[in-house]
N, C-alpha and C positions, 0 to 999 in steps of 0.2 A: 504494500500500500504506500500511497504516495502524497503527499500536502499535494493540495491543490493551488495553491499560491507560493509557495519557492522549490518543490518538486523533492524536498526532502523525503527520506526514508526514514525517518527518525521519527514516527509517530505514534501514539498508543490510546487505547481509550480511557476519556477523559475519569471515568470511573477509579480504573485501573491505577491510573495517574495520582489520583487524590487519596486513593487508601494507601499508596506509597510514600508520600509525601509525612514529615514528622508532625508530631501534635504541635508545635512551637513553632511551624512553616506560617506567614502570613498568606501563602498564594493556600490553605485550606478555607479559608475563607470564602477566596477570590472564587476557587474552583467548586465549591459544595455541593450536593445534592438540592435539591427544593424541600424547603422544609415542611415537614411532615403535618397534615391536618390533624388536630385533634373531633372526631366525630361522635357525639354522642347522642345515639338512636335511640336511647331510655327514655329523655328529655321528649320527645316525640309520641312513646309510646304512652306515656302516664298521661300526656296531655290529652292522647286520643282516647285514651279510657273515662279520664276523668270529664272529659266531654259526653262520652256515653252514657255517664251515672247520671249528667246532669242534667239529660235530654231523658231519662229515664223519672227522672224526679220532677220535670212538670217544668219548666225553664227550659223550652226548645230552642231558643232564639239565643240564649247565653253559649248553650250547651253545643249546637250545632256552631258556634265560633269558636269553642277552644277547640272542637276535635277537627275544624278543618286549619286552625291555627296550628295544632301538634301534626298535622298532615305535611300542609306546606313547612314544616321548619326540618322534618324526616327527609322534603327532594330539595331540600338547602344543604342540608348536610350527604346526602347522597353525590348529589351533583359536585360540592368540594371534593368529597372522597375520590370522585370520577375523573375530576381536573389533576389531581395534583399524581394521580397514577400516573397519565397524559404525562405531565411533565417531568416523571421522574421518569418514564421508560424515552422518551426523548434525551434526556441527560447521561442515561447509559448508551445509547448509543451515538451519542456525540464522539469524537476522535481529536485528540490534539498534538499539534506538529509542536517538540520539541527544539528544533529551528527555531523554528519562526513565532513560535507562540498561538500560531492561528487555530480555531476552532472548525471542523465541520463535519 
Protein backbone atom coordinates (compact mmCIF):
# COMPACT_ATOMS: atom_id res chain seq x y z
CA UNK A 1 0.00 0.00 0.00
CA UNK A 2 0.92 3.40 -0.99
CA UNK A 3 0.06 7.23 0.44
CA UNK A 4 -1.66 8.78 -1.91
CA UNK A 5 -0.13 12.14 -1.66
CA UNK A 6 3.84 11.48 -1.47
CA UNK A 7 3.61 7.78 -2.68
CA UNK A 8 5.33 6.54 0.45
CA UNK A 9 5.26 3.00 1.69
CA UNK A 10 5.58 3.76 5.13
CA UNK A 11 1.85 3.56 6.11
CA UNK A 12 -0.35 1.77 8.68
CA UNK A 13 -3.78 1.81 10.15
CA UNK A 14 -4.47 4.61 11.91
CA UNK A 15 -5.86 2.35 14.78
CA UNK A 16 -2.92 0.27 14.76
CA UNK A 17 -0.81 3.53 14.83
CA UNK A 18 -2.55 4.93 18.19
CA UNK A 19 -2.54 1.67 20.22
CA UNK A 20 1.20 1.92 19.43
CA UNK A 21 1.82 5.08 20.39
CA UNK A 22 2.89 5.64 24.51
CA UNK A 23 0.33 6.95 27.07
CA UNK A 24 2.54 10.32 27.51
CA UNK A 25 2.42 10.72 23.32
CA UNK A 26 0.45 14.01 22.70
CA UNK A 27 -0.35 12.84 18.99
CA UNK A 28 -2.86 10.00 21.32
CA UNK A 29 -4.82 12.73 21.56
CA UNK A 30 -4.54 14.12 18.07
CA UNK A 31 -5.05 10.50 16.73
CA UNK A 32 -8.16 9.00 19.11
CA UNK A 33 -10.99 6.84 18.53
CA UNK A 34 -14.50 8.85 18.61
CA UNK A 35 -15.59 8.98 21.99
CA UNK A 36 -17.71 6.58 23.18
CA UNK A 37 -21.69 7.23 23.78
CA UNK A 38 -22.98 6.68 26.88
CA UNK A 39 -26.65 5.19 26.03
CA UNK A 40 -29.08 4.53 28.57
CA UNK A 41 -32.28 2.44 27.38
CA UNK A 42 -33.61 2.13 31.03
CA UNK A 43 -34.38 5.84 31.11
CA UNK A 44 -36.79 5.07 28.02
CA UNK A 45 -38.18 2.04 29.27
CA UNK A 46 -39.46 3.39 32.84
CA UNK A 47 -40.75 6.29 31.08
CA UNK A 48 -42.63 4.12 28.77
CA UNK A 49 -44.09 2.08 31.49
CA UNK A 50 -44.68 4.77 33.73
CA UNK A 51 -46.64 6.35 30.86
CA UNK A 52 -48.62 3.06 30.61
CA UNK A 53 -49.72 3.01 34.41
CA UNK A 54 -50.72 6.58 33.86
CA UNK A 55 -52.93 6.13 30.88
CA UNK A 56 -54.09 3.06 32.91
CA UNK A 57 -55.02 5.31 35.85
CA UNK A 58 -57.54 7.72 34.20
CA UNK A 59 -54.88 10.65 32.93
CA UNK A 60 -54.74 9.61 29.11
CA UNK A 61 -53.53 12.98 27.96
CA UNK A 62 -50.58 13.14 30.63
CA UNK A 63 -49.86 9.44 30.38
CA UNK A 64 -49.80 9.08 26.56
CA UNK A 65 -46.90 12.12 26.65
CA UNK A 66 -44.49 10.51 28.90
CA UNK A 67 -44.79 7.12 27.06
CA UNK A 68 -44.25 8.75 23.71
CA UNK A 69 -41.71 11.03 25.49
CA UNK A 70 -39.79 7.70 26.81
CA UNK A 71 -40.35 6.41 23.09
CA UNK A 72 -38.78 9.27 21.36
CA UNK A 73 -35.63 9.62 23.93
CA UNK A 74 -35.13 5.31 23.23
CA UNK A 75 -34.57 6.48 18.90
CA UNK A 76 -32.39 9.48 20.49
CA UNK A 77 -30.38 7.20 22.04
CA UNK A 78 -30.60 4.51 19.46
CA UNK A 79 -29.66 6.69 16.63
CA UNK A 80 -26.39 8.09 18.81
CA UNK A 81 -25.58 4.57 19.55
CA UNK A 82 -25.87 4.06 15.59
CA UNK A 83 -23.66 7.30 14.60
CA UNK A 84 -20.99 6.83 16.71
CA UNK A 85 -20.42 2.84 15.54
CA UNK A 86 -20.43 4.80 11.97
CA UNK A 87 -17.79 6.79 13.03
CA UNK A 88 -15.73 4.43 14.93
CA UNK A 89 -15.73 1.76 12.08
CA UNK A 90 -14.68 4.78 9.66
CA UNK A 91 -11.74 5.57 12.17
CA UNK A 92 -10.45 1.80 11.97
CA UNK A 93 -10.27 1.96 8.69
CA UNK A 94 -8.75 5.09 8.14
CA UNK A 95 -4.76 4.48 7.18
CA UNK A 96 -1.97 6.95 7.91
CA UNK A 97 1.26 7.65 5.98
CA UNK A 98 4.07 7.90 8.35
CA UNK A 99 5.94 10.22 5.80
CA UNK A 100 3.82 12.59 5.29
CA UNK A 101 1.47 12.48 8.11
CA UNK A 102 -1.44 12.38 5.69
CA UNK A 103 -4.63 10.44 6.56
CA UNK A 104 -6.85 8.35 4.01
Amino acid sequence: MQCKACSSTNVQRLSHYWESLPAESPLRVRYAPPGEVQASYWVALAAAIVGIVVVTSGAVLLGLLVTVGGLLWGVFMYRGVQEYQASLAAWRSRTICLACVGQF
